[in-house]
C-alpha positions as CSV (number, residue, x, y, z in Angstrom):
1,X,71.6,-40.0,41.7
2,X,68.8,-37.3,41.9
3,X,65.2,-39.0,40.3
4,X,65.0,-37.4,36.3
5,X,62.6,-34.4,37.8
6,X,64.1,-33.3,40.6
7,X,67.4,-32.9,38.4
8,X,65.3,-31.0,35.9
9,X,64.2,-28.6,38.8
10,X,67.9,-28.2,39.8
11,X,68.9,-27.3,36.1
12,X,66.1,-24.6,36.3
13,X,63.8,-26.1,33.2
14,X,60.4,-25.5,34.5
15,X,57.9,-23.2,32.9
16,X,57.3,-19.4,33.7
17,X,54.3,-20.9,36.0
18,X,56.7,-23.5,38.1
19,X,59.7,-21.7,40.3
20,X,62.1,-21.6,37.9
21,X,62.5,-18.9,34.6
22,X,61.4,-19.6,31.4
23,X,63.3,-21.4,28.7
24,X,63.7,-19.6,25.9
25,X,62.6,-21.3,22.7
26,X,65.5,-22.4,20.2
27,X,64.5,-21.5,16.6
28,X,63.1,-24.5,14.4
29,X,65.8,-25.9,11.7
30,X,68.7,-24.2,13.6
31,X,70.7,-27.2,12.8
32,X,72.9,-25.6,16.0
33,X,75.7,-28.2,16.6
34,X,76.6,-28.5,20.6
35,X,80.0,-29.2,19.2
36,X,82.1,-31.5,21.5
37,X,81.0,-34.7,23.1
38,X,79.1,-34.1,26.3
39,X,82.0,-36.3,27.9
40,X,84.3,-38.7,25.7
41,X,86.2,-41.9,26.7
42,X,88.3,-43.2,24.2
43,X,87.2,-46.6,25.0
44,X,83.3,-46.2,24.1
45,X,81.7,-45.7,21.4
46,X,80.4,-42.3,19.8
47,X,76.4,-41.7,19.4
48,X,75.2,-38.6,17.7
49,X,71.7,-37.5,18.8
50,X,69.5,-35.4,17.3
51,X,66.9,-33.7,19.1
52,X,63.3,-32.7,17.5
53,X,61.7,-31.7,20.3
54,X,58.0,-33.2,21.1
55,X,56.9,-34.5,25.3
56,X,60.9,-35.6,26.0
57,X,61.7,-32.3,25.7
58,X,58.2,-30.5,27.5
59,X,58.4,-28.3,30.0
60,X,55.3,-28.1,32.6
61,X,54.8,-25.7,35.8
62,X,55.4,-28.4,38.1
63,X,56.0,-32.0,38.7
64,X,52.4,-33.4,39.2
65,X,51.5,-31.9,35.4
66,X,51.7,-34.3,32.2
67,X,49.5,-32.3,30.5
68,X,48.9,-29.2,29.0
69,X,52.3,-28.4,29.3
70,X,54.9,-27.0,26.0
71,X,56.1,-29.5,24.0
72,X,59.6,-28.6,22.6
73,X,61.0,-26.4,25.4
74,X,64.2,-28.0,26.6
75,X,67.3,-28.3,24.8
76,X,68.9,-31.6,23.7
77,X,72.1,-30.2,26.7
78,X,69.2,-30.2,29.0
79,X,68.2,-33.8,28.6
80,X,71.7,-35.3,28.5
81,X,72.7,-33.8,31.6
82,X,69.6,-35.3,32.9
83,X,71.1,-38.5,32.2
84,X,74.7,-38.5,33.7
85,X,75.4,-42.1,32.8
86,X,74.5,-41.6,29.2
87,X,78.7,-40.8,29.9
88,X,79.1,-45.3,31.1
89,X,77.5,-45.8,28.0
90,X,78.6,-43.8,24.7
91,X,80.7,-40.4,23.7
92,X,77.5,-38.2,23.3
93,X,77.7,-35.6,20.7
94,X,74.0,-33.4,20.5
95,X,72.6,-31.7,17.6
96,X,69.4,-28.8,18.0
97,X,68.2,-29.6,14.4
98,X,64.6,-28.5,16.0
99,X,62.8,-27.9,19.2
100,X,58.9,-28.3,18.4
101,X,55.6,-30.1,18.4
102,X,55.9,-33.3,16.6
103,X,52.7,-32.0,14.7
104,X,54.7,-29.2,13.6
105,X,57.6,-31.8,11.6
106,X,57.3,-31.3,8.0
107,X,59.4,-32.7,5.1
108,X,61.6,-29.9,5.2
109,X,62.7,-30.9,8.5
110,X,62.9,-34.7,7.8
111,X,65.2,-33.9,4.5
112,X,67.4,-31.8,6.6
113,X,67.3,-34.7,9.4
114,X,68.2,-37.7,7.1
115,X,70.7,-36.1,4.8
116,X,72.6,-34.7,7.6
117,X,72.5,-38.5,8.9
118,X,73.0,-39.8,6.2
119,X,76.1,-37.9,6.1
120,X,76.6,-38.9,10.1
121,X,76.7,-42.9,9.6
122,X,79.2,-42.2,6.4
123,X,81.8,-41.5,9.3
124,X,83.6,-44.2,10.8
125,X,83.7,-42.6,14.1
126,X,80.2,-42.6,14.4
127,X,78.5,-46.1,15.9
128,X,75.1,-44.9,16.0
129,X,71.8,-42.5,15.9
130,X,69.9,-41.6,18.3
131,X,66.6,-39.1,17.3
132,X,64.6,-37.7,20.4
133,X,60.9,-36.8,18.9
134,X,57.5,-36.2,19.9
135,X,55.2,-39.2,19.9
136,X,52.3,-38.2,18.2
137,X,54.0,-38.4,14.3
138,X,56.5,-40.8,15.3
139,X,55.5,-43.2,13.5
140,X,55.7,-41.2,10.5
141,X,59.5,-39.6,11.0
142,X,60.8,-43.4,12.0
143,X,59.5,-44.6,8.9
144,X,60.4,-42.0,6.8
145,X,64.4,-42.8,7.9
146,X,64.2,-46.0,7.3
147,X,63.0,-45.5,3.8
148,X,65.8,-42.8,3.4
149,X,68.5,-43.9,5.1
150,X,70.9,-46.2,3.6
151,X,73.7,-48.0,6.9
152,X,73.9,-51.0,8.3
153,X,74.6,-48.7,11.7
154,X,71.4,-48.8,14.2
155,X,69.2,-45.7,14.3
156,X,66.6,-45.3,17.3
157,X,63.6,-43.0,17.9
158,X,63.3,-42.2,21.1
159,X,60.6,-39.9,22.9
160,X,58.3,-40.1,26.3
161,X,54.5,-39.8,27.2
162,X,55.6,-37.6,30.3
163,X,57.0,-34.3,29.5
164,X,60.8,-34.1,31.0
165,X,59.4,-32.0,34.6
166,X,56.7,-34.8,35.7
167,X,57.4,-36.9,38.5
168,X,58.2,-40.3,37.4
169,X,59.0,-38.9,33.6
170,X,59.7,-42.0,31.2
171,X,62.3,-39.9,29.3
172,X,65.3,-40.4,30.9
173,X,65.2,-43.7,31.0
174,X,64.1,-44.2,27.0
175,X,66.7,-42.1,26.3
176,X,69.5,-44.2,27.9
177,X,67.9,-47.3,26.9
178,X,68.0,-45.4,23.2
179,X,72.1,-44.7,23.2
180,X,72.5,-48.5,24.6
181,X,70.4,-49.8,21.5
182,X,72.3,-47.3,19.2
183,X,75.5,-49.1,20.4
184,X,74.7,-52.7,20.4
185,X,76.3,-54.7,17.8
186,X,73.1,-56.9,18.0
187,X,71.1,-53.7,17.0
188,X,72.9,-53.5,13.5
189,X,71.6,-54.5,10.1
190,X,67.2,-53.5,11.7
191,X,66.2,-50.7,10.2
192,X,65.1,-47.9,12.1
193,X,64.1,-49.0,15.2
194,X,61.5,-47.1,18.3
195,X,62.1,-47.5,21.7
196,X,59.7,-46.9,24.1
197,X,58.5,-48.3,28.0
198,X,61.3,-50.9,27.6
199,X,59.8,-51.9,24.1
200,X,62.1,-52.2,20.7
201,X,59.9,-51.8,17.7
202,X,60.4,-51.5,13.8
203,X,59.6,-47.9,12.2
204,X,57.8,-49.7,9.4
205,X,54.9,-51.2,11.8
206,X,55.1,-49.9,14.9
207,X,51.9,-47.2,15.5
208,X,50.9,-45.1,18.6
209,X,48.1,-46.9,20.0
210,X,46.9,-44.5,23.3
211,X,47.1,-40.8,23.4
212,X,47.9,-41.1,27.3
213,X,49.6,-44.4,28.0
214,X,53.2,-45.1,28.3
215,X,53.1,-48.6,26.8
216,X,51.5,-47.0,23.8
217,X,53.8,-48.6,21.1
218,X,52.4,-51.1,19.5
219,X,52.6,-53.6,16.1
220,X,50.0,-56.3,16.6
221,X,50.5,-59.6,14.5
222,X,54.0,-58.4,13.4
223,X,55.3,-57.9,17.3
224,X,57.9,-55.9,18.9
225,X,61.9,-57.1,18.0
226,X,63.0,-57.5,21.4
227,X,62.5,-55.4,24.7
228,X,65.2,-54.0,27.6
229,X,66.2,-56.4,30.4
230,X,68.2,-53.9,32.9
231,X,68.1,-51.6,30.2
232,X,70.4,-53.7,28.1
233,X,68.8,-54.8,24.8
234,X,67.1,-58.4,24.0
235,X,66.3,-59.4,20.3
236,X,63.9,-62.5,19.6
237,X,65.3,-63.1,16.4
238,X,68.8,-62.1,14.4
239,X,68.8,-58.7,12.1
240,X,66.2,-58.5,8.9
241,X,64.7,-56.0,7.1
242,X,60.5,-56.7,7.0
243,X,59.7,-58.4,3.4
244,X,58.6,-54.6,1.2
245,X,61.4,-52.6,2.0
246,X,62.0,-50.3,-0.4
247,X,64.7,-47.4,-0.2
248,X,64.7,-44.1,-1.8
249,X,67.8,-41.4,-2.0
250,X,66.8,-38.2,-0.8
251,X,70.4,-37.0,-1.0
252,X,70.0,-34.5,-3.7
253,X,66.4,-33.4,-2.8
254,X,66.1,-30.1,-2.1
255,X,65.5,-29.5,1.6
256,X,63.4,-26.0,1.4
257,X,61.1,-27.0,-1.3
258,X,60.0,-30.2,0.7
259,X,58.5,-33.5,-0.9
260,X,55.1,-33.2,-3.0
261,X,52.1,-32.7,-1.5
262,X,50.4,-35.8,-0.7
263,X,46.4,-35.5,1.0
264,X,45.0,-38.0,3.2
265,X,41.4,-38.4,2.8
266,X,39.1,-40.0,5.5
267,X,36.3,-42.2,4.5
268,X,33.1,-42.1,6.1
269,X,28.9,-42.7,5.6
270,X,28.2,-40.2,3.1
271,X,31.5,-38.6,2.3
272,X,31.8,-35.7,0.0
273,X,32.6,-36.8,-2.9
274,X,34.1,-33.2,-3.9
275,X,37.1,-34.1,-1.9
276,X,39.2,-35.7,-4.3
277,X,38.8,-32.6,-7.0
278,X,39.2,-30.2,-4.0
279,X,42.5,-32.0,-3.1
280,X,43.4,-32.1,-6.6
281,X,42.8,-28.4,-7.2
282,X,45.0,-27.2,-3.9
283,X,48.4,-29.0,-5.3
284,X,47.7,-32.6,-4.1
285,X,50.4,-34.9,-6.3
286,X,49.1,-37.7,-4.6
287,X,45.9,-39.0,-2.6
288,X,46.0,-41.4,-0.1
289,X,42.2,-42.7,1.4
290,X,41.4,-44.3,4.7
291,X,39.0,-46.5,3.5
292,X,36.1,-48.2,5.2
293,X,37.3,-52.1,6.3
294,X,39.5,-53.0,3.7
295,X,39.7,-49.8,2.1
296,X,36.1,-49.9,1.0
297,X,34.7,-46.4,0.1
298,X,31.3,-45.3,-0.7
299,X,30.5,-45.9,-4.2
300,X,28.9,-42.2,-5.6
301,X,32.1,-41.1,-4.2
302,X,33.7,-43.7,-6.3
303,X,32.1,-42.7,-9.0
304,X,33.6,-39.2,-8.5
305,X,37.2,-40.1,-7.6
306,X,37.1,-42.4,-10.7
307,X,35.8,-39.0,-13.5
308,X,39.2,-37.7,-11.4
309,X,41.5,-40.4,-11.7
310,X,40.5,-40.6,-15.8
311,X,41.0,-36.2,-16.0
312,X,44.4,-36.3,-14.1
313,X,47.6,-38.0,-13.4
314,X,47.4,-38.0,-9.6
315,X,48.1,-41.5,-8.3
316,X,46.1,-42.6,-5.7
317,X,46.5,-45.2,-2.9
318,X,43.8,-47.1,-0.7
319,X,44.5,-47.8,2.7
320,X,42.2,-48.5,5.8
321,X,41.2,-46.6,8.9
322,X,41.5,-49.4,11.1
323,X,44.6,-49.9,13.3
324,X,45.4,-52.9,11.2
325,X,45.1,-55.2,8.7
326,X,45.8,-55.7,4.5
327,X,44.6,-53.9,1.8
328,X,45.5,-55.3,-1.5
329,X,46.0,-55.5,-5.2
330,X,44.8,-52.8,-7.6
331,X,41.4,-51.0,-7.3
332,X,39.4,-49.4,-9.9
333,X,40.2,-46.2,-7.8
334,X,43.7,-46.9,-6.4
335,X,46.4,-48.5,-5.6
336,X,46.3,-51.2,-2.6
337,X,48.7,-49.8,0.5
338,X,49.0,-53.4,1.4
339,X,49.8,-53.2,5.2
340,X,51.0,-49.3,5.5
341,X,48.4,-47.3,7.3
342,X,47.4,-43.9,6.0
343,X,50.1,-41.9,7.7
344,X,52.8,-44.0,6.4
345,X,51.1,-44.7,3.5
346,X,51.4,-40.7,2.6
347,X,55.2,-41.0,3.7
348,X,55.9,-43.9,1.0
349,X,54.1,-42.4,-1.8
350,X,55.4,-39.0,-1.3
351,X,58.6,-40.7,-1.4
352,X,57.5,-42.4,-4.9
353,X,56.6,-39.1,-6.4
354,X,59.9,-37.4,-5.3
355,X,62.1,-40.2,-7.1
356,X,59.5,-39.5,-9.9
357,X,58.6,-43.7,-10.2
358,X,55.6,-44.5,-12.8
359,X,52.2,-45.4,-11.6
360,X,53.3,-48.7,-12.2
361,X,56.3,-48.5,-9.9
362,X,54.4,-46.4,-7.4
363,X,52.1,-50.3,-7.5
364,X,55.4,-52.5,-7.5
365,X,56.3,-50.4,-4.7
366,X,53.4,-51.1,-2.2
367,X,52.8,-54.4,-3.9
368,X,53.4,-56.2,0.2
């Protein structure tokens, strides 16, 4: 078998820059279907993945680059036939639904991406889920599908820290190690899981942790599920869903509109307190704030977001800047994110405002 780069190089995917032509750019949301199963045995099961985009699917001018190259340049074809025994493993059906950035994923994107999956699991024929996605707002997408998604079927996020043309790239592999998780029978009944650098993790506390490294994946005191031994899954301990779960149906939403706007505010010595009416007065629905510690903020900016929180109905949620750690119970100025960081604290209370839950629910909901 030709090493993931070299067979890259043969299909031609290199940038304008390398030897090869250019890749031409799908366009975002095209929802294209690649139709047929890239190879189909009657014997295995079927996986359906869905490709974002993001470093699995970079392109680069040549082999010895990881960075600076264009996230989002290959097609989901590209990377299965990059993989050949993806075809030992499952009956591999790829969807385009985008091809960019994983800065560039907005709610308009993740409502298109759960209800069609949603719609996916409903089928008997499908086993599992498979989602290729850039690493930097993992986190955030993973989580968002496990609050949205309603199967007991596995669905795994799946991206690389290499873009697809570096020597030694870490995609292949995570992807084949994805499709094998998303067909276990051990993988059912978790949530939606991340798998990266032979690493399973939950969505719900699972955070990037390095912008360069490969083992980059991490969820300190809570701890990975299990890990890849000859790229077969391991769990440590039998299916759960983390104590908080909460789900809300998306199905109806409408995709082009999006979710409401919800701002994340960072708090720092001497923070302009003129934030929270500036947020406010561009749409905000909902605040969330990175406090200081344990969600600590500086108290004439207090004073501010308090005059807000008495003139308004916008709920607001504390969380912390650190990587870890609890913030709880109910604040003068907000609502206690209990252990959701910022970025997944914005997903959840989006989520809240959406299924239009009280400021009471909106606590009961982050209560853990």
């Amino acid at each position: 078998m030709l090493t993931s780069s070299l067979a890259l190089l043969s299909l031609g995917v290199f940038t304008s820059s390398g030897h090869a032509s250019p890749v031409p750019q799908l366009p975002n949301l095209a929802s294209r279907s690649l139709g047929d199963f890239h190879c189909f045995n009657a014997s295995l099961p079927n996986v359906t993945i869905y490709a974002t985009g993001g470093t699995i699917a970079g392109s680069a001018g040549s082999a010895d680059q990881t960075t600076g190259y264009q996230a989002g340049a290959l097609g989901i074809q590209t990377l299965i036939d990059a993989v050949p025994q993806l075809c030992n493993v499952s009956n591999v059906r790829g969807v385009q639904l985008a091809n960019v950035d994983s800065g560039d994923i907005n709610s308009t994107i993740l409502l298109n991406l759960t209800q069609q999956i949603q719609s996916d699991l409903a089928n008997p024929f499908t086993q599992g889920i498979v989602v290729t996605h850039g690493t930097d707002t993992m986190e955030e997408s993973s989580f968002f599908l496990d609050l949205t998604v309603q199967s007991e079927k596995p669905v795994v996020f799946v991206g690389s820290m290499r873009p697809a043309t570096a020597l030694s790239a870490d995609g292949p592999i995570n992807l084949l190690s994805a499709v094998k998780l998303a067909v276990s029978k051990t993988a059912k009944g978790r949530g939606t899981m991340i798998v990266l650098n032979d690493r399973i993790a939950s969505a719900r506390y699972t955070i990037k942790t390095n912008a360069n490294a490969l083992d980059t994946f991490k969820a300190d005191e809570q701890g990975y599920l299990g890990v890849f031994e000859d790229i077969t899954p391991v769990f440590w301990y039998p299916p759960t869903r983390p104590l908080g779960y909460h789900y809300f149906d998306v199905s109806t939403s409408d995709i082009e509109k999006g979710l409401p706007k919800v701002d994340v505010l960072y708090g720092h010595q001497e923070v302009d307190s003129d934030l929270f009416k500036a947020a406010v007065a561009g749409g905000a629905a909902g605040i969330v704030l990175a406090g200081l510690g344990a969600g600590g903020w500086p108290s004439e900016a207090v004073e501010n977001l308090e005059r807000v929180l008495n003139e308004t109905e916008v709920p607001v949620v504390v969380s912390r800047r650190t990587p870890w750690g609890y913030v709880g119970g109910e604040r003068d100025f907000g609502i206690g994110a209990g252990y959701l960081g910022p970025s997944k604290a914005r997903i959840q209370l989006q989520l809240a405002i959406e299924n239009g839950l009280s400021r009471q629910e909106i606590k009961d909901v982050f209560e853990y």
